[in-house]
C-alpha positions as CSV (number, residue, x, y, z in Angstrom):
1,X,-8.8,-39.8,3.8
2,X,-10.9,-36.6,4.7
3,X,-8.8,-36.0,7.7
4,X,-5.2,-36.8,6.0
5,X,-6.8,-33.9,3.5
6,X,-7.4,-31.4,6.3
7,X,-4.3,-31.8,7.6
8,X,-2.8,-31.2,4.3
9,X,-4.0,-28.6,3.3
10,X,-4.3,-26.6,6.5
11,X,-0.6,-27.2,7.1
12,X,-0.3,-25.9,3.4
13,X,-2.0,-23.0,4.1
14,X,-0.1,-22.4,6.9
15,X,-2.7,-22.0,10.2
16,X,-3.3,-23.9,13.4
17,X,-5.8,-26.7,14.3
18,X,-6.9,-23.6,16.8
19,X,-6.9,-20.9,14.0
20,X,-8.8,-23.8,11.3
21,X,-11.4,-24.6,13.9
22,X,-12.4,-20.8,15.0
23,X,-13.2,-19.8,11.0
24,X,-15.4,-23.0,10.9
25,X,-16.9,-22.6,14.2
26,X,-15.9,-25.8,16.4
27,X,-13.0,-26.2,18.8
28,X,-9.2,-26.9,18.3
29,X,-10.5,-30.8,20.1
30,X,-12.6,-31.6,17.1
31,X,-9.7,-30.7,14.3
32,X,-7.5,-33.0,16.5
33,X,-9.8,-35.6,16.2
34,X,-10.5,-35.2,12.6
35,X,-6.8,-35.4,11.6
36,X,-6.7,-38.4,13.7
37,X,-8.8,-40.3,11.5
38,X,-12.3,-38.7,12.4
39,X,-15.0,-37.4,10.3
40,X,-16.5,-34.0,10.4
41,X,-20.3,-33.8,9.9
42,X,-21.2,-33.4,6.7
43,X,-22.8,-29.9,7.0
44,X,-19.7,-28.6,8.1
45,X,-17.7,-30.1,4.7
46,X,-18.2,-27.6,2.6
47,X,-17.0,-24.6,5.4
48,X,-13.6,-26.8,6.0
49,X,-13.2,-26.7,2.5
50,X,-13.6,-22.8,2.1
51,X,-11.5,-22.3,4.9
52,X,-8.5,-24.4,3.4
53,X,-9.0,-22.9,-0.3
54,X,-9.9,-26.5,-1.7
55,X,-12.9,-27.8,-3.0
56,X,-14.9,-30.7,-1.1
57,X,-13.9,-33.3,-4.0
58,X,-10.5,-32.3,-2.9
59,X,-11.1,-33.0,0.9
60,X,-12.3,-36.3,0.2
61,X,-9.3,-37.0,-2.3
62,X,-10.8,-37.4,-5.4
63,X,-9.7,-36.0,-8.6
64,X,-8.8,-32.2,-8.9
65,X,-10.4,-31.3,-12.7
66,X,-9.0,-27.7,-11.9
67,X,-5.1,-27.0,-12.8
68,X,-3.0,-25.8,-10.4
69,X,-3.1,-22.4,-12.1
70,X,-6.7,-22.1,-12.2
71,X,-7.0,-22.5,-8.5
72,X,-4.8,-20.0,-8.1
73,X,-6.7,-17.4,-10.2
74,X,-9.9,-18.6,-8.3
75,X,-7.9,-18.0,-4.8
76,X,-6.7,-14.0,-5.7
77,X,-10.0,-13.3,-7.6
78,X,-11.8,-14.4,-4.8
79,X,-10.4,-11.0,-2.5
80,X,-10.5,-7.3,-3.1
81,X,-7.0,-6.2,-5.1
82,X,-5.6,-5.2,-1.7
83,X,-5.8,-8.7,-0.3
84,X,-5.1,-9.9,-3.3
85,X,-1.6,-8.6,-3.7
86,X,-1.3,-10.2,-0.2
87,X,-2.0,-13.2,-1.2
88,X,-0.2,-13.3,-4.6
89,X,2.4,-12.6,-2.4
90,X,1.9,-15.6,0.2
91,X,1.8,-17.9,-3.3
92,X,4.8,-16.6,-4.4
93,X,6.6,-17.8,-1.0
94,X,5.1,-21.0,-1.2
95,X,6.6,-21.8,-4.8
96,X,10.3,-20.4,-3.4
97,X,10.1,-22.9,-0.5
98,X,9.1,-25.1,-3.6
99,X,11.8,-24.9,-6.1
100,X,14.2,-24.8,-3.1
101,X,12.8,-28.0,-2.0
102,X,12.3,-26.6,1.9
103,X,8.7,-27.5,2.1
104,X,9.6,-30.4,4.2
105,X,11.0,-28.1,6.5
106,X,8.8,-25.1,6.3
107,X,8.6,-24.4,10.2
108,X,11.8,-23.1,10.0
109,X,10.8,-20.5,7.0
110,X,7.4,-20.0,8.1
111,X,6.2,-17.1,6.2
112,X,3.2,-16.8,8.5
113,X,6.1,-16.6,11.5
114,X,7.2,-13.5,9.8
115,X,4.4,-11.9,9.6
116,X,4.2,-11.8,13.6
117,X,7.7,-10.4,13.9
118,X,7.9,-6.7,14.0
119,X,10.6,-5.4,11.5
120,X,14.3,-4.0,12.9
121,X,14.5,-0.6,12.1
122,X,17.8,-1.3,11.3
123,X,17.7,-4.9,9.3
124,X,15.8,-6.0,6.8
125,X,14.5,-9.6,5.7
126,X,15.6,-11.4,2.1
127,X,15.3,-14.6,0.5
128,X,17.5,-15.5,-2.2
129,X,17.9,-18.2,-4.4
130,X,20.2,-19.5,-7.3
131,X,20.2,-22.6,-9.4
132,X,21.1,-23.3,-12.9
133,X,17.2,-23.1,-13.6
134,X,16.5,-19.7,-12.2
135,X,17.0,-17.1,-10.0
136,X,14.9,-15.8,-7.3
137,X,15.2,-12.6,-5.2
138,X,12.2,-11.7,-2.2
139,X,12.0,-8.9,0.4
140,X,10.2,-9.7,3.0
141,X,9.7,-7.0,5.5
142,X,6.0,-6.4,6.3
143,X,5.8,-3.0,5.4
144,X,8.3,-3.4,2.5
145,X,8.5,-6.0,0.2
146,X,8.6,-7.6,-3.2
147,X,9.4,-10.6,-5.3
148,X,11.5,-11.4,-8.4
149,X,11.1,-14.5,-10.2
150,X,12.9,-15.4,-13.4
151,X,13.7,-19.3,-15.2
152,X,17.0,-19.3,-16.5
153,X,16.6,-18.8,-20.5
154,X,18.0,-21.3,-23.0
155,X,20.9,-18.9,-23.8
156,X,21.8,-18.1,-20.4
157,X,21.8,-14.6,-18.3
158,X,24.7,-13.2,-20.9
159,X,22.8,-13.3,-24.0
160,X,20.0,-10.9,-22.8
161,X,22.8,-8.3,-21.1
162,X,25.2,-8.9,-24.1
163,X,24.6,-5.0,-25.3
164,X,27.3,-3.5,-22.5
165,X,27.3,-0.5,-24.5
166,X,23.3,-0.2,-23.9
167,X,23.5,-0.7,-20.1
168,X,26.2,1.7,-19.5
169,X,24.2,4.7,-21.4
170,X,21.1,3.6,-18.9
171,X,23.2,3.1,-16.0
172,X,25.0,6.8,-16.4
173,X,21.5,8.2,-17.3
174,X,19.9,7.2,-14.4
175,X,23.0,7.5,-11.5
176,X,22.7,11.3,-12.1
177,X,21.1,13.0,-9.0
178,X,19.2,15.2,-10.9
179,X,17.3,13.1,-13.1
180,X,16.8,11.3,-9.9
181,X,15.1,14.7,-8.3
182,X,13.2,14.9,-12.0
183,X,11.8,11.2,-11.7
184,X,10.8,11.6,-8.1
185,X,9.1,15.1,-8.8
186,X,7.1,13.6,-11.7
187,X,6.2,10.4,-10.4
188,X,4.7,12.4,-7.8
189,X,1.9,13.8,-9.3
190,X,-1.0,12.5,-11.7
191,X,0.8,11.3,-15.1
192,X,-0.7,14.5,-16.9
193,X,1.8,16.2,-19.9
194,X,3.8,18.7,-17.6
195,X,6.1,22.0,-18.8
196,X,9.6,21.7,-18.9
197,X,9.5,25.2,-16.9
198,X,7.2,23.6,-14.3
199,X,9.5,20.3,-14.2
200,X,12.5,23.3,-13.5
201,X,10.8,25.2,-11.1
202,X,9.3,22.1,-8.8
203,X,13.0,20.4,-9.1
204,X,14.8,23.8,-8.3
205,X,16.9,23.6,-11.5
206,X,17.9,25.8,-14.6
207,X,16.0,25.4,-17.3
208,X,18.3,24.8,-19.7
209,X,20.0,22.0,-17.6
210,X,16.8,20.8,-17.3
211,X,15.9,20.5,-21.0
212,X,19.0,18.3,-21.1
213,X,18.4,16.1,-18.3
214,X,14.7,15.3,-20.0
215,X,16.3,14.7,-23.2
216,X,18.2,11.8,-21.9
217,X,15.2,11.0,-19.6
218,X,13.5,10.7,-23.3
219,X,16.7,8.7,-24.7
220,X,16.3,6.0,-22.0
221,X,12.5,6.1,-23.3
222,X,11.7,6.9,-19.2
223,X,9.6,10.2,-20.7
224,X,8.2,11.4,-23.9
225,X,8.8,14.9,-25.3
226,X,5.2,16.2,-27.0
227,X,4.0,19.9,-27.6
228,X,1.4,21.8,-26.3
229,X,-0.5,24.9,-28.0
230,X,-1.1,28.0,-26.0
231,X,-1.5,31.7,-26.7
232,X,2.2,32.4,-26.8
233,X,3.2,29.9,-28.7
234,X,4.1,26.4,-29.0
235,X,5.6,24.9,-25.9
236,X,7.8,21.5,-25.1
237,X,5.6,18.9,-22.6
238,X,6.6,15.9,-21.0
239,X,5.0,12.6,-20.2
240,X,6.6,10.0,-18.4
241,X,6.5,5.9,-19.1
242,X,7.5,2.6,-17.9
243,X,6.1,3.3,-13.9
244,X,5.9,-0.5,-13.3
245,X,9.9,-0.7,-14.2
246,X,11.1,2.8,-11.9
247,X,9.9,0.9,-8.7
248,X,12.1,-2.2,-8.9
249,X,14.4,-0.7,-10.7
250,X,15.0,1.7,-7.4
251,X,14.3,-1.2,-5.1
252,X,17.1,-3.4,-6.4
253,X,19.4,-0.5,-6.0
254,X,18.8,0.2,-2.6
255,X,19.4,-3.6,-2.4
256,X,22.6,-3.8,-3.4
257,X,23.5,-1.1,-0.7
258,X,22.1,-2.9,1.9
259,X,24.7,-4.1,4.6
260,X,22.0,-4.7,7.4
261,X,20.6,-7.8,6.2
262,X,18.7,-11.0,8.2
263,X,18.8,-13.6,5.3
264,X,15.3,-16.0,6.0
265,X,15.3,-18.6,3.2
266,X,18.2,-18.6,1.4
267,X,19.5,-21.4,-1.1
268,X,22.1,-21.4,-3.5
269,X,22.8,-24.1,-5.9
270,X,24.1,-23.3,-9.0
271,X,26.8,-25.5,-10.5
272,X,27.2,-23.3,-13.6
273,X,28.6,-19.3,-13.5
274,X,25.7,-16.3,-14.0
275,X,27.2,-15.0,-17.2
């Protein structure tokens, strides 16, 4: 049982009999022989089971009292934030091969294998998937990458984008260039309350065409328009919001422009239309 476990679980994790037996300290020979049916010494238990992220009443195939999703918090907790966006990362991958049911055939979209392959200037790596349960959408490049994950609701897709109206106001708010120039100039610098003459002067704009731009900014709810004492006076002051929403927002944009694209891990399957 012990070494059906190891096996398991390192091929889960995605390293070599070589890679598994140089974080424990023994050679690739003795993981062979475990796997075949041998039994590692019992000092050495409680290592394997570090190195695989399991627990040793795992390796020996008894009960797991831990749910799937506290074993997960336990893995990214156990890391500095760095790693642990890494990681998140690697567990998001695992649960698209998952729901697209290539587990069984996870050599050919190795996740680990992509990490050793050095990114085309030129192309870039996705992963898409579509069923009637959900949608799923993953860049992969090393330097450049993210993950969108999202259950199809009871209503479908249309009901949440029914407001057309709505969309089209953010869509022309945000496809103008200067607002563009205004969101990259003030998501460059601490989120401190900033002057509408400073947001003109850094953006190279008029001020007065800048005052409109920030009051659609505002309508969008992307800023907020406050005041600010000084000697001379009252004066307008800006603070901007949603900074989690900007980045994918911008990443799905330069998505849909993409032409150069090496799809690795795609799966569509949906018998039903989008909207």
């Amino acid at each position: 049982m012990i070494g059906e476990q190891i096996k398991k679980f390192r091929l889960k994790k995605g390293i070599t009999q070589e890679e598994l037996g140089n974080i424990v300290g023994v050679t690739t020979q003795a993981v062979s022989k475990w796997e075949r049916g041998g039994v590692p010494d019992a000092e050495i238990i409680p290592n394997i089971a570090d190195a695989l992220g399991v627990t040793t009443d795992i390796l020996f195939g008894r009960a797991n009292i831990q749910s799937t999703e506290d074993m997960v918090l336990k893995e990214v907790l156990s890391v500095n934030r760095q790693e642990g966006f890494k990681k998140a990362f690697s567990i998001l991958w695992s649960v698209s091969l998952g729901l697209s049911k290539l587990g069984e055939v996870k050599e050919s979209f190795d996740f680990n294998a992509l990490e050793k392959l050095k990114n085309n200037d030129d192309y870039h790596y996705y992963s898409r998937l579509s069923f009637d349960e959900g949608t799923i959408d993953a860049k992969l490049d090393i330097d450049n990458r993210y993950f969108f994950i999202m259950p199809e609701p009871d209503e479908s897709y249309a009901k949440i984008f029914e407001n057309i109206d709505e969309l089209t106001e953010t869509f022309s708010i945000l496809g103008n260039k200067d607002i563009l120039k205004i969101l990259f100039y003030m998501y460059s610098r601490k989120n401190t309350p900033v002057s509408l003459s400073m947001i003109a002067s850094k953006t190279n704009m008029d001020i007065n065409k800048a005052e409109k731009l920030m009051d659609r900014l505002c309508q969008c709810h992307c800023a907020e328009c406050g005041v600010i004492e000084t000697e001379n006076g009252e004066i307008k002051a800006y603070m901007f919001h949603n900074e989690t929403i900007v980045i994918p927002m911008l990443c799905f944009a330069k998505e849909l422009r993409d032409e150069k694209v090496i799809n690795w891990g795609v799966w569509f399957e949906r018998n039903k239309p989008l909207f």
